[in-house]
C-alpha positions as a printed Julia matrix, in Angstrom:
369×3 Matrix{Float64}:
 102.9   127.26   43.93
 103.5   130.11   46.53
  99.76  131.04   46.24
  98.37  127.51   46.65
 100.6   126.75   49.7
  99.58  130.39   51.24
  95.68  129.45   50.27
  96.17  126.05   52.18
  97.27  128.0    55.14
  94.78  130.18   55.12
  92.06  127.28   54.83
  94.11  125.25   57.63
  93.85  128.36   59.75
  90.2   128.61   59.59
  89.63  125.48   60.32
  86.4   125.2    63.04
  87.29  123.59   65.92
  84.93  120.91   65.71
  87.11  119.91   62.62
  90.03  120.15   64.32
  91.41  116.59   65.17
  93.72  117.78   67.8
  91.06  119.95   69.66
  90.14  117.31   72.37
  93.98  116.73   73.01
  94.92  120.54   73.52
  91.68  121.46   75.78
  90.44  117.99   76.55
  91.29  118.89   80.57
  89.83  122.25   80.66
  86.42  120.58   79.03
  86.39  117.81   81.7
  86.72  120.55   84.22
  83.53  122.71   82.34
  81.17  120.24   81.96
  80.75  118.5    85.52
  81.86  122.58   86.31
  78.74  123.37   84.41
  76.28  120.43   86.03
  77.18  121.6    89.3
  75.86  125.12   88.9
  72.99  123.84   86.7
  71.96  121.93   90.09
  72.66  124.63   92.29
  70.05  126.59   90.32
  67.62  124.24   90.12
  67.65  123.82   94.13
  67.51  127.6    94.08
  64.34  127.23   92.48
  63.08  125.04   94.58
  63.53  126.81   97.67
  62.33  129.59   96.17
  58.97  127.37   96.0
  58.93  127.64   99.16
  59.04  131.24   99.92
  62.61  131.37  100.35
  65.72  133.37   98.81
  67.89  131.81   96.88
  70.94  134.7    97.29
  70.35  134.03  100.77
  70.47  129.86  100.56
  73.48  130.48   98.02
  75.06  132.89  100.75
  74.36  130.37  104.06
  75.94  127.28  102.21
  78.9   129.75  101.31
  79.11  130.53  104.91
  78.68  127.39  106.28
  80.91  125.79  104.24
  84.21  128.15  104.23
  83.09  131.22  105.86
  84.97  130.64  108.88
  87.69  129.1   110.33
  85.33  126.83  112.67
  83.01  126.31  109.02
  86.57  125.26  107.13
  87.46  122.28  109.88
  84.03  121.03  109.87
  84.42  120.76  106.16
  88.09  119.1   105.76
  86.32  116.43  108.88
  83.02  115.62  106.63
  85.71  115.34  103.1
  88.31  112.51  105.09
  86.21  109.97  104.51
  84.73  110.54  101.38
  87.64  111.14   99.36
  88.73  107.48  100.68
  84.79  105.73   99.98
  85.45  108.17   96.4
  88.51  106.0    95.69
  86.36  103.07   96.03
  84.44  104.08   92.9
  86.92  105.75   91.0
  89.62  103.03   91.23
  87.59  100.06   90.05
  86.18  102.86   87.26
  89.49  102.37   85.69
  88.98   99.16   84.44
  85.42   99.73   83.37
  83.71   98.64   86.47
  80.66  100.84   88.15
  81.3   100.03   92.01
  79.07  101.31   94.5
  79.53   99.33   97.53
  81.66  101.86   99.52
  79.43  102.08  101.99
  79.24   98.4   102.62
  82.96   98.73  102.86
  83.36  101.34  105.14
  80.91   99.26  107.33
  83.24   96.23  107.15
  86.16   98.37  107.74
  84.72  100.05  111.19
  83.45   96.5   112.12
  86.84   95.08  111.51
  89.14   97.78  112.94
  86.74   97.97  115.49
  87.15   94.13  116.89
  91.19   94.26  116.23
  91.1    97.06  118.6
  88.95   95.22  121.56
  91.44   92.12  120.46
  94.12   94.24  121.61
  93.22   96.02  124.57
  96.3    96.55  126.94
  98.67   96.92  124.15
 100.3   100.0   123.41
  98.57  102.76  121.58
 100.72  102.68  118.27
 100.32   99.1   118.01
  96.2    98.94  118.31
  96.2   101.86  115.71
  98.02   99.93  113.0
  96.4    97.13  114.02
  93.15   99.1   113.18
  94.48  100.18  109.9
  95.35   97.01  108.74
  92.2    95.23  109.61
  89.67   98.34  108.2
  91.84   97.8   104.94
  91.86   94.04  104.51
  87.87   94.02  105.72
  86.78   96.71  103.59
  89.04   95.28  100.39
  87.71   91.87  100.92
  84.25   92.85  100.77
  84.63   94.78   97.57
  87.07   92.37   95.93
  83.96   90.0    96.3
  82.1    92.18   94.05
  84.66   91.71   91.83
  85.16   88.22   91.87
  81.68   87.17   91.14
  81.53   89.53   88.21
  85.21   88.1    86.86
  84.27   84.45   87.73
  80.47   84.1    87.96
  79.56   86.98   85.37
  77.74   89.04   88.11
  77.18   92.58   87.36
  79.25   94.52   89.58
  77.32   97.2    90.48
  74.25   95.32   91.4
  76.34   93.11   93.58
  78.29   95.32   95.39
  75.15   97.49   96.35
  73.54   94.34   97.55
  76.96   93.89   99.54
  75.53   97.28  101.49
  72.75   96.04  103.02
  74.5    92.61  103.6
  77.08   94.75  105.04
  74.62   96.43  107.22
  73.12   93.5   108.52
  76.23   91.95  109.43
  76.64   95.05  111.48
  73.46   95.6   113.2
  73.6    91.87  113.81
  76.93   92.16  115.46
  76.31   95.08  117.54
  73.07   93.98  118.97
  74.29   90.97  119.54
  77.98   89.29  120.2
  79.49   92.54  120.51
  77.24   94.38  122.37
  78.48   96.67  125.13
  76.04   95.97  128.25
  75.86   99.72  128.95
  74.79  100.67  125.64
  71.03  100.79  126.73
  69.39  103.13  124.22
  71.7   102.79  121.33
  73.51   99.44  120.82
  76.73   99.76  120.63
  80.23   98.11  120.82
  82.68   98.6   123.47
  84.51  101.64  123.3
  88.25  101.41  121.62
  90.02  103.41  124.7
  90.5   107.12  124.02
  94.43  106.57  124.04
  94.01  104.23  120.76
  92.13  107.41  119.36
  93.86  108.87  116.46
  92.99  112.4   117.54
  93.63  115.74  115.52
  95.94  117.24  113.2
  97.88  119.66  115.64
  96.82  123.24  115.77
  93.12  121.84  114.36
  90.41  120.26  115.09
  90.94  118.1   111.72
  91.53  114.34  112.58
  94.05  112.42  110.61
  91.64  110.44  108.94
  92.35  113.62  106.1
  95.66  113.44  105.89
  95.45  109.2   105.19
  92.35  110.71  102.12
  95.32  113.1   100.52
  97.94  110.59  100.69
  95.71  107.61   99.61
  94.2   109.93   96.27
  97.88  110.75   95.43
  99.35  107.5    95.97
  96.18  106.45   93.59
  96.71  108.98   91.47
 100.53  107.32   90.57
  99.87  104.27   90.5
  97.11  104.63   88.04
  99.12  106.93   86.36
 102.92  106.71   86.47
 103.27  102.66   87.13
 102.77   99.37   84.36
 100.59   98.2    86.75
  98.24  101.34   86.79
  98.77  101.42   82.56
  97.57   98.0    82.45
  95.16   98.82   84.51
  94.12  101.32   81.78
  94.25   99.4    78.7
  92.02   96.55   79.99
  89.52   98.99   81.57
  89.78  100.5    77.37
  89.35   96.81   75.83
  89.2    93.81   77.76
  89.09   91.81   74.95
  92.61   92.76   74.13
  94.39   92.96   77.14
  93.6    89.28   76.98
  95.08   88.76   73.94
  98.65   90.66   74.62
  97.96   88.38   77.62
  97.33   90.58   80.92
  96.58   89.49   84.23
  92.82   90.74   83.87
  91.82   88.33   86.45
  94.28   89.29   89.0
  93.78   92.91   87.93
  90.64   93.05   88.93
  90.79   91.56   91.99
  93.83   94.11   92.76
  92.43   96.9    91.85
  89.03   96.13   93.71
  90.55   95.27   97.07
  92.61   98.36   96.83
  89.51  100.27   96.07
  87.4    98.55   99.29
  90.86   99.19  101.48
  90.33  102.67  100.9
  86.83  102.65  101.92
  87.32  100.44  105.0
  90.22  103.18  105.9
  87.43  105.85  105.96
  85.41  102.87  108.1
  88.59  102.94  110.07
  88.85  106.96  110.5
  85.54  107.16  111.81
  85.47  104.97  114.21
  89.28  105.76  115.56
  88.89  109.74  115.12
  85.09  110.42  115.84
  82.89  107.54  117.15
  85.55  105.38  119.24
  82.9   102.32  119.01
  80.9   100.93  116.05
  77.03  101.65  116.5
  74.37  102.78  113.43
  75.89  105.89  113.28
  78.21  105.05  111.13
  75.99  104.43  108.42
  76.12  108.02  107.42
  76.17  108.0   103.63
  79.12  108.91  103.47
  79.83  105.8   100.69
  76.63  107.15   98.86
  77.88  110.45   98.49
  81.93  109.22   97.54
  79.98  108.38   94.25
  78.82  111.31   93.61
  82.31  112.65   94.35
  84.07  110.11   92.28
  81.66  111.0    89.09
  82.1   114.76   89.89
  86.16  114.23   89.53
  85.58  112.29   86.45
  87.4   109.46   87.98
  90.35  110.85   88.68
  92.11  110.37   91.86
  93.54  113.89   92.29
  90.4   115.3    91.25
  88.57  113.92   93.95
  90.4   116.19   96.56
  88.29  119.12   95.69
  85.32  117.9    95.11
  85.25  115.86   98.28
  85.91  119.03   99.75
  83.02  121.38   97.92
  80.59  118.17   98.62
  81.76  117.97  102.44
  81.3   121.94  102.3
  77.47  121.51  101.16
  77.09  118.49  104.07
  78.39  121.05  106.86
  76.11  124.08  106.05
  72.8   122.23  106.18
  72.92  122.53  109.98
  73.17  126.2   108.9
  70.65  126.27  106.53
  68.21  124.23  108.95
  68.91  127.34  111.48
  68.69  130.23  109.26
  66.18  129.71  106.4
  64.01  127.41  108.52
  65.2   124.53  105.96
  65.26  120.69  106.84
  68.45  119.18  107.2
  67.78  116.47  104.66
  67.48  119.48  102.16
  71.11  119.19  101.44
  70.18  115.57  100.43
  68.21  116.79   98.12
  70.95  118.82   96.21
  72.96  115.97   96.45
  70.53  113.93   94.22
  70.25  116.83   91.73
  73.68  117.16   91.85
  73.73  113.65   90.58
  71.24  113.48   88.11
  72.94  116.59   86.72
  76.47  115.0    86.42
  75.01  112.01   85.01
  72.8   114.09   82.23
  76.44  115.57   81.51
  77.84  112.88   80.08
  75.53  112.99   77.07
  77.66  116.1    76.27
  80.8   114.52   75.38
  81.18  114.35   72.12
  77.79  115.94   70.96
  77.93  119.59   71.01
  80.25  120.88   67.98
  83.19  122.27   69.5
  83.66  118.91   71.62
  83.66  116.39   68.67
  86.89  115.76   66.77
  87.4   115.07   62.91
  86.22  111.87   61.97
């Protein structure tokens, strides 16, 4: 008996890991930090090729982006400004991805959110400074979480796919803009560049003291983390959860889906039209074309490079808003074009999205089944 219990042991103990059934729940978070880990250097390499195609070193692109990113002081604010608002338009993706839905309309939303903040702001002129900024706030978030909770009505009510809709909602959202600003609200001095009036530098939000950070940052960390426990730590984020798991059953136990949905989709374009907010309050101090930066665009990359995950997002914004601020460096030094950085952006993606085949294919990732 003492012989077969010690053989059992000894087979238990050998055990490969791909037969392991609790293998996924003891190192599922370091794999979901390897693999999109692993994509990202996969893509740097590949964009190290191709600048090597053109005559170029890689060591030396690898070294500029390093340095232009978080060599310096001066390279470290310029990357914390270009993260703000794409850890908010990463929310917008990452939220909705909760429940199963693809959103990429955070552009569109941050569009919405300038154009809104922007008019409660010229609504308001002569009030005092605190006031127009919350007024700002509010507006960017109801704008920018109305135009995405669209998106998620017509998929809940009219059987719309979401992500087709709410990328239409861009360009709708861009129209709206343009249309706006060259028209109703155009400022009369704005001859080259149409523009809106400008908000009043004392309703600017201005920077985090000691820095030349704006706020808009702070509102990113304390909009991921107020995500983060919500989706998290609350019924409402576990429900959430469950029906983003099964929809099917969450209607059965007898959830909310519909008003789920349209929750968790407003708060996802509120976070976007916050970043529409930021950047017109702590950079532009008007709405104008600028503001359709791509900064939306890239919050999906950022949202599928965190794997979803609210807290996870405050890094990556960060390494993707690094990789934005060196290309003026890389432009400068190695004689590249700025939309280069573009470029690794889309291999980036491709890479991240390739990924995914991973889970659950290679041995050591699959559990007993």
């Amino acid at each position: 008996m003492t012989t077969e219990a010690a053989d059992s042991t000894d087979a238990v103990g050998t055990v490969a890991p791909a037969a392991d059934p609790g293998f996924l729940q003891r190192h599922g978070g370091t794999i979901y930090v390897l693999i999109p880990g692993a994509a990202l250097v996969g893509a740097l390499a590949v964009f190290g090729i191709f600048v090597a195609m053109f005559g170029k070193n890689p060591l030396d692109l690898y070294f500029y982006m390093y340095y232009g990113a978080f060599g310096t002081w001066f390279s470290w604010q310029n990357t914390l400004t270009r993260a703000a608002p794409l850890i908010l338009t990463a929310l917008c993706t990452a939220l909705p991805a909760q429940l199963g839905m693809v959103i990429i309309g955070g552009e569109g939303a941050l569009l919405i959110g300038a154009l809104s903040a922007t008019s409660a702001a010229l609504a308001l002129q002569g009030m005092p400074p605190l006031v127009v900024q919350v007024a700002m706030v509010c507006a960017g978030v109801i704008g920018g979480g109305l135009w995405i909770m669209l998106a998620g009505g017509l998929r809940q009510y009219r059987g719309v796919n979401e992500t087709i809709s709410s990328l239409l909602l861009v360009y709708i959202a861009l129209a709206i803009l343009n249309h706006l600003v060259e028209g109703l609200m155009r400022d009369p001095a704005s001859l080259n560049k149409p523009s809106t009036r400008e908000i009043g530098a004392a309703n600017m939000i201005g920077s985090i003291p000691g820095t030349d950070v704006h706020w808009g940052l702070v509102f990113g960390l304390i909009a991921a983390i107020a995500s983060y426990i919500l989706i998290y730590h609350t019924v409402f984020g576990f429900a959430a959860r469950v029906a983003g798991g099964n929809i099917r059953a969450a209607k059965i136990v007898g959830l909310g889906v519909d008003k789920l949905i349209l929750t968790v989709c407003f708060l996802a374009g509120g976070a976007a039209g916050l970043a529409g907010m930021v950047e017109v309050a702590a950079v532009q101090g008007r709405t104008n074309a600028n503001l359709a930066a791509g900064y939306g665009f890239t919050g999906i990359l950022v949202a599928f490079l965190a794997r979803q995950n609210p807290l996870a997002i405050i890094p990556v914004a960060i390494l993707l808003g690094g990789i934005s601020a060196s290309g003026g460096l890389l432009q400068r030094r190695l004689g590249l074009p700025d939309a280069s950085v573009l470029v690794l952006q889309g291999i980036i993606f491709v890479f991240v999205l390739a990924s995914d085949a991973l889970y659950g294919r290679i041995g050591f990732l699959k559990g007993k089944s």
